[in-house]
C-alpha positions as CSV (number, residue, x, y, z in Angstrom):
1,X,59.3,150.1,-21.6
2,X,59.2,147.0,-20.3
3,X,56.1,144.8,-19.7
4,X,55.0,141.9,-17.1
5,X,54.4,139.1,-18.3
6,X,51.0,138.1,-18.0
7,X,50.4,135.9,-14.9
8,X,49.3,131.7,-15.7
9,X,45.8,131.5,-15.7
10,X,44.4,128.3,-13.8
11,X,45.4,125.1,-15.1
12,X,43.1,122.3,-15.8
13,X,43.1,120.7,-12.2
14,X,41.2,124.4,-10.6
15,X,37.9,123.6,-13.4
16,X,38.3,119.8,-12.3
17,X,38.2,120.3,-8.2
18,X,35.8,122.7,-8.4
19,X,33.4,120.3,-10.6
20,X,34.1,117.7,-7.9
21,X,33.1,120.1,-5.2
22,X,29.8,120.9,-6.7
23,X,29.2,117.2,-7.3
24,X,29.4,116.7,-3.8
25,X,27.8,119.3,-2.5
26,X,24.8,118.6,-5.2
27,X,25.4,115.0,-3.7
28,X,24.4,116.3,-0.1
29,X,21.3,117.8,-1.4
30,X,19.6,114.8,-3.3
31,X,19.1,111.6,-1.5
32,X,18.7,108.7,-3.4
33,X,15.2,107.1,-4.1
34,X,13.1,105.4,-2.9
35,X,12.4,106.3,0.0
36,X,11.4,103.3,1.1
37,X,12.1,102.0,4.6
38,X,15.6,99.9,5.3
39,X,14.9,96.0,5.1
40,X,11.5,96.6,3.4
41,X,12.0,94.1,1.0
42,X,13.4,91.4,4.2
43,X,11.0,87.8,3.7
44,X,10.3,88.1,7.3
45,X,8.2,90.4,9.4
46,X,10.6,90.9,12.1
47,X,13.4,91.8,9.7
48,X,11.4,94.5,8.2
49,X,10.6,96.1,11.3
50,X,14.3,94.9,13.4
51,X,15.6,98.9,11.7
52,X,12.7,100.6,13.6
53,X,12.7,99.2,17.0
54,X,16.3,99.7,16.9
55,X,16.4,103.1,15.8
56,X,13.8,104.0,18.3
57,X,15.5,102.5,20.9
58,X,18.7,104.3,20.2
59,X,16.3,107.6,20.2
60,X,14.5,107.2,23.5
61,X,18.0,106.1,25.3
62,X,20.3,108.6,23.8
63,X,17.5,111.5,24.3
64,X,17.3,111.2,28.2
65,X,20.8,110.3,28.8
66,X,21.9,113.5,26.5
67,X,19.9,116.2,28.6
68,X,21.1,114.8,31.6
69,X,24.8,115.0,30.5
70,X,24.7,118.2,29.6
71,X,23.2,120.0,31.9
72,X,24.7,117.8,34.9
73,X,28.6,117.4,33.6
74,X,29.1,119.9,30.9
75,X,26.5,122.7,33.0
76,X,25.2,123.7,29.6
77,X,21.4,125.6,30.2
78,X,18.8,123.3,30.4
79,X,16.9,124.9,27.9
80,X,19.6,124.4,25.1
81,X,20.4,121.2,26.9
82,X,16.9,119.8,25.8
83,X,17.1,121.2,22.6
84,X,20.5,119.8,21.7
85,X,19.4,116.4,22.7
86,X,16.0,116.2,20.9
87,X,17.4,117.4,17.7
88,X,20.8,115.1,18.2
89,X,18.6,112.1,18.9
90,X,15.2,111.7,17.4
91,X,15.9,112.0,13.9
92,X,17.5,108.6,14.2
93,X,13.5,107.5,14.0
94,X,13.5,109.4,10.3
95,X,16.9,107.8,9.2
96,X,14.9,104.3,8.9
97,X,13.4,106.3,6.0
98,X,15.0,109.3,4.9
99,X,18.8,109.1,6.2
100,X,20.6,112.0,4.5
101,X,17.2,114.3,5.9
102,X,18.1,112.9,9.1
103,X,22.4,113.4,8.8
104,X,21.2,117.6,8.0
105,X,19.5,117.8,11.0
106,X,21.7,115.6,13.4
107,X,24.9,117.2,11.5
108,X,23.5,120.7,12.5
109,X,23.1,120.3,15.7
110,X,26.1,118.5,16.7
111,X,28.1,121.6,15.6
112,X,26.0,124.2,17.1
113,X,26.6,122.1,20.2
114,X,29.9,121.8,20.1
115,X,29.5,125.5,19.7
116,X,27.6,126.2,22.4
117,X,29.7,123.6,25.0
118,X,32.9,125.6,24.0
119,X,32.0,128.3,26.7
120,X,30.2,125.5,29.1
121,X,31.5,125.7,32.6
122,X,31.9,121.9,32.7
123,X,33.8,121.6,29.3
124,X,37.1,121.7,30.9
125,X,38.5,117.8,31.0
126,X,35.5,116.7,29.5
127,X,35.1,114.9,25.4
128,X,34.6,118.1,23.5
129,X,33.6,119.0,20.4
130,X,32.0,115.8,20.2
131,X,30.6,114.0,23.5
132,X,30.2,110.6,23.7
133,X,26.7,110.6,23.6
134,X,27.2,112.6,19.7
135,X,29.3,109.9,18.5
136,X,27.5,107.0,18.9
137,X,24.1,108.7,17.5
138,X,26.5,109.3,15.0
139,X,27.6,105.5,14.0
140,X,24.2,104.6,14.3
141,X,22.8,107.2,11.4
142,X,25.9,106.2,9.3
143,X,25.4,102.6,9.2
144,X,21.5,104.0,8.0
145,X,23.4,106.3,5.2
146,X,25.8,103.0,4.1
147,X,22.8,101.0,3.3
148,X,21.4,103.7,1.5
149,X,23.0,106.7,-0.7
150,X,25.2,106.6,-3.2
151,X,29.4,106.5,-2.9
152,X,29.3,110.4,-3.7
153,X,26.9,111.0,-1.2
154,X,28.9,108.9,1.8
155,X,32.1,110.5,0.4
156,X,30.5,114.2,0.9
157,X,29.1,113.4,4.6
158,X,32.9,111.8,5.1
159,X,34.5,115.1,4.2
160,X,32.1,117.6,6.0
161,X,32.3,115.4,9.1
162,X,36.3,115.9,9.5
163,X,36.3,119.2,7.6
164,X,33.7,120.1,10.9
165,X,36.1,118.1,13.6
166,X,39.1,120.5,12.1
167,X,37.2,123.4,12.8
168,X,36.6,123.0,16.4
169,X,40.2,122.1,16.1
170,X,41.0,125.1,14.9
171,X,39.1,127.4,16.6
172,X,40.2,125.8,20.0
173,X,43.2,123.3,20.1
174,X,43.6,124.0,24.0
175,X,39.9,121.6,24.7
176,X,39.6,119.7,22.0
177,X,40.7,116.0,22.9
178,X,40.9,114.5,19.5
179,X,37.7,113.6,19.7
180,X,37.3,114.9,16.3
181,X,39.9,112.2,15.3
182,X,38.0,109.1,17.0
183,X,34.5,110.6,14.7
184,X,36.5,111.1,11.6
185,X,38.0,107.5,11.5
186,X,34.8,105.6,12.7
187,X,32.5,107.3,10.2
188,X,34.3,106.0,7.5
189,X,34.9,102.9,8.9
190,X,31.0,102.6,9.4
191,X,30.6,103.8,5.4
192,X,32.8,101.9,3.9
193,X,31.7,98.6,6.1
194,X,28.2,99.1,5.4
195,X,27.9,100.5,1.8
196,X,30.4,97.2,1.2
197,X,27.3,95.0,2.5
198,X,25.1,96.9,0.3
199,X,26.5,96.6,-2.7
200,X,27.3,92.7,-2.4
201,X,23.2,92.5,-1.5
202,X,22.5,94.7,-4.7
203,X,24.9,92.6,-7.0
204,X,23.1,89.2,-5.4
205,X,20.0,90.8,-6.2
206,X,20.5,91.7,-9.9
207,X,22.1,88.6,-10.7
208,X,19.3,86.7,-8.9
209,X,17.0,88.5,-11.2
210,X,19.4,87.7,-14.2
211,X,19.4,84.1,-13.5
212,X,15.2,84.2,-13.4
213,X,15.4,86.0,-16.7
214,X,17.8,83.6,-18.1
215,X,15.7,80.9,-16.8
216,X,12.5,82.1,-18.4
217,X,14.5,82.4,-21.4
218,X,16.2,78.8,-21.6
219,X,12.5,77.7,-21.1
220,X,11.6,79.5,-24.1
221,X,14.4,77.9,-26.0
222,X,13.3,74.7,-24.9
223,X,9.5,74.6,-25.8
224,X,11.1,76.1,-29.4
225,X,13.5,72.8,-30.0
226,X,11.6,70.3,-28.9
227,X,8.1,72.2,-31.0
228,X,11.3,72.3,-34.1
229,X,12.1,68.7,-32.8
230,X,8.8,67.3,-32.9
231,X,7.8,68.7,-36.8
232,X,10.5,67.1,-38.0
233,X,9.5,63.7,-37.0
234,X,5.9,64.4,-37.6
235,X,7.2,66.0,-41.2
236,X,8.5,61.9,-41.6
237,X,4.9,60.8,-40.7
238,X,2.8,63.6,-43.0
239,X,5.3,62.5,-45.9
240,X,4.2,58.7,-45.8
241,X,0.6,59.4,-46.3
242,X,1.2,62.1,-49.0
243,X,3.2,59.8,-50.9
244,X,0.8,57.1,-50.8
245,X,-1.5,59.9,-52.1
246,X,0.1,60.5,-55.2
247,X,1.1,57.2,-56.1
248,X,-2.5,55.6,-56.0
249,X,-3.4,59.1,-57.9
250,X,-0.8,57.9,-60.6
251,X,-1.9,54.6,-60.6
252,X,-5.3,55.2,-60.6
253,X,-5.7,55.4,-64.1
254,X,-3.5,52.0,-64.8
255,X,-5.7,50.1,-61.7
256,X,-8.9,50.9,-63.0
257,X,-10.2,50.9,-66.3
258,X,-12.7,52.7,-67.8
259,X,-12.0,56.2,-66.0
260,X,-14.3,59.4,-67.7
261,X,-11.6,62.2,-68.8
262,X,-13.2,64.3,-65.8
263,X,-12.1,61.2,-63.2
264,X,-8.4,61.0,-64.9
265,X,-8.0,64.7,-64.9
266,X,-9.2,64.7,-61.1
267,X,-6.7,62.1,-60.3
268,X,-4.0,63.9,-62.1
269,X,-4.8,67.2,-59.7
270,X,-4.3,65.0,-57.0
271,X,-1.2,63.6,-57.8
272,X,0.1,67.4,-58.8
273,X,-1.2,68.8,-56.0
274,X,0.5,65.9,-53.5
275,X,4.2,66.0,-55.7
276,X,3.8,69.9,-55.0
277,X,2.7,69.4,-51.2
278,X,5.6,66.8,-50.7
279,X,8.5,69.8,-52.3
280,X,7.2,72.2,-50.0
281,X,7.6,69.7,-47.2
282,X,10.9,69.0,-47.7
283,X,12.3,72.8,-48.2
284,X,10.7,73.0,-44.5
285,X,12.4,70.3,-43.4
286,X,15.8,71.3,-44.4
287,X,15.1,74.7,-43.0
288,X,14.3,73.0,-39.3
289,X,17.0,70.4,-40.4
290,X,19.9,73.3,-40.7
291,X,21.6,72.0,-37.9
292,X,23.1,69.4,-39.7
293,X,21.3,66.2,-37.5
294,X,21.5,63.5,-39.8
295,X,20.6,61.1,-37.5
296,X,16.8,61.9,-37.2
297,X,16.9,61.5,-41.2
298,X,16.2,57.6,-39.9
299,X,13.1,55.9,-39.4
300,X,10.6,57.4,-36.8
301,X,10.6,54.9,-34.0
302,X,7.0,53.8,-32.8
303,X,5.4,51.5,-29.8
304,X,7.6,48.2,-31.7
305,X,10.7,49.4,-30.4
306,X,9.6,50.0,-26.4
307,X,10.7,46.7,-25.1
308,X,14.1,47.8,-26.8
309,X,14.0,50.8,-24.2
310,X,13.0,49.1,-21.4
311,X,16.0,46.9,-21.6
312,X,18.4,49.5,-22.5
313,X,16.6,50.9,-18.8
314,X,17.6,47.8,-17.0
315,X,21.1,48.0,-18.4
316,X,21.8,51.1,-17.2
317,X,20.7,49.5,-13.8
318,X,17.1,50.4,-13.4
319,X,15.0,47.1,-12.4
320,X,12.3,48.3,-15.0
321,X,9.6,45.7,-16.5
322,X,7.3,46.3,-19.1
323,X,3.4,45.4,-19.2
324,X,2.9,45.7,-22.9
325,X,-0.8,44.5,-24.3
326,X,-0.4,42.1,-27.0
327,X,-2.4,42.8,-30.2
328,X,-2.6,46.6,-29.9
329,X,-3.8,46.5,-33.7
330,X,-3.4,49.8,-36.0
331,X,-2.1,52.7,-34.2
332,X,-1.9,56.2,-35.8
333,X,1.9,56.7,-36.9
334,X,1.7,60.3,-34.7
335,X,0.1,58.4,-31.6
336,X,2.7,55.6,-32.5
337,X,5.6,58.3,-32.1
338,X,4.4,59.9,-29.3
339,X,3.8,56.9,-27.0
340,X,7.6,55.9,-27.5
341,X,8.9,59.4,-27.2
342,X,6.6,59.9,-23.7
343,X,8.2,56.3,-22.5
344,X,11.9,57.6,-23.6
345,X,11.4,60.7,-22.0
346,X,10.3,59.1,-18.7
347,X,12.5,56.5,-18.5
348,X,15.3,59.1,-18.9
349,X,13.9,61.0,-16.3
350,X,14.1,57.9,-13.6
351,X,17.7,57.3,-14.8
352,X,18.7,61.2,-14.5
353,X,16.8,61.8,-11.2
354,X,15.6,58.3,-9.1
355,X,18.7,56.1,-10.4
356,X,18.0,52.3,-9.0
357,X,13.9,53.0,-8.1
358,X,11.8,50.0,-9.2
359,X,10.0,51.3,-12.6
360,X,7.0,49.8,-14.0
361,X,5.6,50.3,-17.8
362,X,2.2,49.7,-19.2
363,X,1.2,50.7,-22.1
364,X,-2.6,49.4,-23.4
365,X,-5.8,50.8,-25.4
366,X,-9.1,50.3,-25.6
367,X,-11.2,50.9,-28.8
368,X,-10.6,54.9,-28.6
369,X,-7.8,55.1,-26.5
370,X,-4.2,54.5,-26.1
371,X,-3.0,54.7,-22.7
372,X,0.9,55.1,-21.5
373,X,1.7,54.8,-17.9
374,X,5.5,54.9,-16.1
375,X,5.5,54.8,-12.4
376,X,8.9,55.1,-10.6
377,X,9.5,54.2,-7.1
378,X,12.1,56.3,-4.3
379,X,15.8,56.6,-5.8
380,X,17.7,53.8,-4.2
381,X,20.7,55.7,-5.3
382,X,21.7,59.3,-4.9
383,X,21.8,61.1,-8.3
384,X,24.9,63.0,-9.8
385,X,24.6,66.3,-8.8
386,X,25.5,67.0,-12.9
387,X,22.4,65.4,-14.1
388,X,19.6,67.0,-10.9
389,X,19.0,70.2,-13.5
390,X,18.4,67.3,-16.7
391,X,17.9,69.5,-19.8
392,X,14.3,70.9,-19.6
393,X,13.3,68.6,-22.6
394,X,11.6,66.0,-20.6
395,X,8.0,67.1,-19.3
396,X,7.7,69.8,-22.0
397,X,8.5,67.3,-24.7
398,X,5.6,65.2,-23.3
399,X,3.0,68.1,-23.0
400,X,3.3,69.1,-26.3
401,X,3.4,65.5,-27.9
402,X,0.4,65.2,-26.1
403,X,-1.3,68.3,-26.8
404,X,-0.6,67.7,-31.0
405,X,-2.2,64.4,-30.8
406,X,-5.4,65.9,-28.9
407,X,-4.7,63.8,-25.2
408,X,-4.2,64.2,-21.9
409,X,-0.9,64.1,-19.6
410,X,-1.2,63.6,-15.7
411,X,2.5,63.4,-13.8
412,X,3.5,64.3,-10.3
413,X,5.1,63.0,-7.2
414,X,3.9,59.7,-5.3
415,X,3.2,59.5,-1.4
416,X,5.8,57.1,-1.4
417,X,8.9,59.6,-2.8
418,X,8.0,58.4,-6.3
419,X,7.2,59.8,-9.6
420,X,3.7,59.1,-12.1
421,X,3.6,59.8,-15.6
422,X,0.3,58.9,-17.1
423,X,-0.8,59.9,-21.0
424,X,-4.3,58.8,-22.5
425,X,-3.8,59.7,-26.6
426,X,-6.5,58.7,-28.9
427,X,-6.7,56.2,-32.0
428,X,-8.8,58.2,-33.7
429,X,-9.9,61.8,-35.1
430,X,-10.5,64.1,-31.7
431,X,-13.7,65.0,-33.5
432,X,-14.7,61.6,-33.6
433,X,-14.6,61.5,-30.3
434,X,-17.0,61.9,-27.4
């Protein structure tokens, strides 16, 4: 006896189209959040509120002019007349808001109208299934879906919209006028346009917000390496005064004579306790030194070596001069280092951004204070548009000079186009001072 063979079970495309069906249709049910209004986020006023006076205006025009058409031309029963055209035109006011809410409703009632204008008197020669009035309500709630939903969601209204036009077609190929054809092919011409336009605003968006994230970040970096920067130097400075330490510790008991045992011991802790400072010192150094910069191993530059900078300034053709107050006496080596690294830094800063402006440097002090001022006039020249971003270092290199040593920092723009940089650091202990 023989047997049939069995019959060949779906393959794997059937589980696959039916998966894509329910995405869809599970697409149609969930609009996409929020549900805020279109252009809500829009600088100006007017732009927030352009989608609602235009879908309004749309509503109250395509409302009136519906009725009329339908009951006048097509000779449809005024009673389903105004029906038709309320629920074909006013939820163009909710597709400001909620869009795919809006596509059910206007969706619905376009095919039970084209429905009920099949057995209208007045169909006959007329746009049918969809008049004209339906099809450019229509565009107008697309271009609200295209700035909205999702590509699975515009791909799913796509599909019903011709899988509805073939029905009339189907139903009735004696009045239908290809109508159906003209809605198909603008839809998705209207989709595709306007979820294009949405995407390239999202894309600017996120990368706008990626390039204030990277911004606050390369900020970050910057106060780090110039804070990094700035111990190394004052690491040069520390190490002076501790090695003074221990040698007059050492020599203590070879430059004075007569020393109890209590007085040599105390100057040997000293001396231990400086060596053992110093090491630890240096291990931290060649820690914030792992970048291999040999060239700040070299003697810390201080207030001597500003006339040098000034000239270098002038070279580089800035007409710079230099009011520097003779007889400045003992400055502390950190003040020392921070004056000349707040005159580098601004000078820099004229070069980079007011190339050619007229500079002028002063730098005096009083009994307590040591007072640094640069003041730049108007760029006689324009800048190069590689150097208008500079580095970052320049103002945050001066703040936090100035903050270690216990001063103050005042810079801004002149009334004249200009640029002020003014620090007051003291010569002595901040607690010494008023």
């Amino acid at each position: 006896m023989s047997t049939a063979p069995p019959s060949p079970g779906p393959g794997p495309a059937a589980p696959r189209a039916r998966q894509r069906t329910r995405a869809l249709v599970r697409a149609l049910r969930t609009p996409s959040e929020p549900t805020e209004p279109l252009f809500a986020r829009a600088p100006r006023a007017w732009q927030r509120g352009a989608p609602h006076v235009i879908a309004f205006g749309f509503a109250v025009t395509l409302l009136p002019v519906t009725a009329t058409v339908l009951t006048q031309d097509y000779r449809l029963g005024s009673g389903w007349a105004g029906a038709l055209a309320t629920a074909q035109a006013a939820p163009l006011l909710l597709a400001v808001t909620r869009p795919l809410q809006a596509w059910w409703i206007i969706f619905t009632a376009d095919v039970v109208g084209g429905i009920l204008l099949r057995s209208a008197d007045g169909v006959v020669g007329r746009p049918w299934p969809w008049t004209p009035m339906v099809i450019i309500g229509y565009m107008v709630l697309m271009v609200c879906l295209g700035l909205r939903e999702s590509r699975r969601t515009l791909l799913a209204v796509w599909l019903a919209t011709g899988a509805a036009g073939l029905f009339f077609e189907l139903i009735s190929q004696i009045r239908s006028d290809g109508t159906y054809v003209l809605m198909f092919v603008l839809s998705g011409v209207c989709l595709m346009v306007t979820a294009a336009l949405r995407e390239r605003g999202d894309a600017q968006r996120r990368l706008a917000e990626q390039e204030t994230i990277s911004e606050a970040e390369r900020a970050r970096r910057t106060l780090l390496e110039e804070r990094a920067r700035i111990a190394r130097e004052l690491h040069d400075v520390v190490a002076h005064h501790m090695s003074v330490i221990t040698v007059q510790a050492d020599s203590a008991p070879y430059r004075i004579e007569g020393l109890p045992p209590l007085a040599l011991e105390e100057f040997s802790t000293i001396a231990a306790g400086a060596r053992e400072s110093l090491t630890e010192m240096r291990r931290l150094l060649a820690v914030l030194r792992s970048d291999g910069a040999e060239g700040e191993r070299a003697p810390q530059p201080g207030l001597d070596r500003v006339r040098q900078l000034v000239e270098a300034t002038v070279r580089a053709g800035v007409p710079a001069e230099l009011a520097l107050q003779a007889g400045l006496g003992s400055v502390p080596p950190a003040v020392d280092l921070s004056a000349y690294r707040i005159v580098q830094e601004a000078l820099a800063n004229v070069v980079r951004h007011a190339a050619g402006a007229p500079t002028r440097v002063s730098v005096t002090a009083d009994e307590r204070w040591l007072t640094v001022l640069v003041v730049n006039g108007p760029a006689v020249e324009r800048s190069s548009l590689l150097e208008t971003a500079g580095t970052g270092h320049g103002l945050v290199g001066m703040r936090e000079r100035v903050r270690l040593t216990g001063g103050t920092l005042d810079t801004g723009p002149l009334p004249d186009g200009g640029f002020r940089v003014a620090a007051r650091l003291p010569l002595t202990s901040p607690k010494d001072l008023p």
